[in-house]
N, C-alpha and C positions, 0 to 999 in steps of 0.2 A: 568607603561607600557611605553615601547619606543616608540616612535610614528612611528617609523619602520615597526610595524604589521597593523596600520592605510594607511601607504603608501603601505606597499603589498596587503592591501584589495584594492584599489585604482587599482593598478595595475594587481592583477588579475579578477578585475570586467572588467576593460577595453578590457584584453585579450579574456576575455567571448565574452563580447558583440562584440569583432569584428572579432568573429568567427560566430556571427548570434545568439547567445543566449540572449532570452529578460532579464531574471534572473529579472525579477517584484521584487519579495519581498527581494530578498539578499542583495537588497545595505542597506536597515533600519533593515531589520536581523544579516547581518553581523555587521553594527554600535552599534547595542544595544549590541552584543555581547561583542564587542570592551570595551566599557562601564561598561558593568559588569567586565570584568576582569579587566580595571583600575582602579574599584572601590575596589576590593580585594584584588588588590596592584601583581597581576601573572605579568609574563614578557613574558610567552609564553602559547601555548593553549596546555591545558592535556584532555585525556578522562575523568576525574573527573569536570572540568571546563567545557565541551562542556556537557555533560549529565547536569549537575546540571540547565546552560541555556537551553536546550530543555525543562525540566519537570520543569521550574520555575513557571510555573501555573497548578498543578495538577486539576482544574476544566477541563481542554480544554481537546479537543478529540484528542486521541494516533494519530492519522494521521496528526493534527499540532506539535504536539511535534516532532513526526520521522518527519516530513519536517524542523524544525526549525534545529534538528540536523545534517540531510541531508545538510542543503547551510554551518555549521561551517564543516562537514567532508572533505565537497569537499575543503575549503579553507583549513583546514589542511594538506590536501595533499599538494597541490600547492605547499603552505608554505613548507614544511615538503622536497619540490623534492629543495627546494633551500636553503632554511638552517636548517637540521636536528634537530638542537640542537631548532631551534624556535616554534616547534609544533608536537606531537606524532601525528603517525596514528590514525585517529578513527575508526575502525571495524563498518563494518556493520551489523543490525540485531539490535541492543540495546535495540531499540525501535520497537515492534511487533506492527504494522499498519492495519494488515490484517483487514478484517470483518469477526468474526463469525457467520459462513453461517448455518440454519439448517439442517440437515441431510432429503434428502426426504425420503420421505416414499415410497415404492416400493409395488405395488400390486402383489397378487400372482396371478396366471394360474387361480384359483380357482374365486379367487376374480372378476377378466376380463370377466370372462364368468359371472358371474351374473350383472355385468355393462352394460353389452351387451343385455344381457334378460332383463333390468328393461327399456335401454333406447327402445327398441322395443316396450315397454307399453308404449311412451309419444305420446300425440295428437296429431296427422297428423302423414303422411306416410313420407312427406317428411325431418319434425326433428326427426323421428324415426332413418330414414336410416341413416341421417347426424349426429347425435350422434353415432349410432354405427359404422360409416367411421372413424369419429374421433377416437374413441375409442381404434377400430382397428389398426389404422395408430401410435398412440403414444404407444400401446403393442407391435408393431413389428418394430419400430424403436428402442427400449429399453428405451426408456424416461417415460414409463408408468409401466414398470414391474421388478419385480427380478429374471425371469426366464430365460431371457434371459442371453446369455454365454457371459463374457466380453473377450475383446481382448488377456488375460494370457491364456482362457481357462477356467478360476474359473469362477460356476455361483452365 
């Protein structure tokens, strides 16, 4: 590897930072990077090359891998706006980060009304009412039920 791609990391780290970007982890991210590809003997960064350092530790959680590949895309760019031929585009998305979130559960009409009859049976008048305020307040903001009508019109 030429050490050309060592002084553009150099150089667009410094353009980062004095535009106000802390960039914490890309100056040892970007170097191991660096590293790996001289070790494989590349001359320039490919999407095969920047995936293979993101997922180089398949224990760790998809949210550091899509961040490890996120600081080599951006430098690819960079690179890529100054000399074509020294780094492909990296596409965004490679690496799916998200959390799979569970689907709630939606009460029905049906179901409301009998939450509201049972919190009326709890002791004191006053957790009675305030279970069924509650109750009431998250069915009719739609955060408690499936009857209510979403913003398309579909309930």
């Amino acid at each position: 590897m030429s050490a050309g791609l060592r002084a553009a990391a150099r150089d667009y780290l410094s353009e980062r930072r004095a535009r106000g970007y802390r960039l914490e982890d890309h100056e040892w991210l970007l170097g191991t990077f660096l590293d790996g590809l001289e070790t494989c003997g590349a001359t320039r960064i490919t999407v095969a090359g920047a995936l293979a350092f993101a997922t180089a530790r398949p224990q760790t959680q998809r949210a550091w891998q899509a961040k490890r590949l996120a600081v080599v895309r951006q430098f690819a760019c960079y690179l890529h706006g100054i000399d074509p031929a020294a780094a492909e585009l990296i596409p965004a998305g490679l690496i799916d980060a998200r959390t799979a979130r569970r689907v709630p559960y939606l009460y029905s009409e049906e179901q409301i009304a009998q939450l509201m009859s049972a919190a009326a049976l709890l002791p004191g008048k006053m957790l009675a009412a305030s279970m069924q305020t509650l109750i009431g307040l998250l069915a009719s903001t739609g955060i408690f039920s499936a009857g209510q009508t979403g913003t398309n019109g579909t309930s």
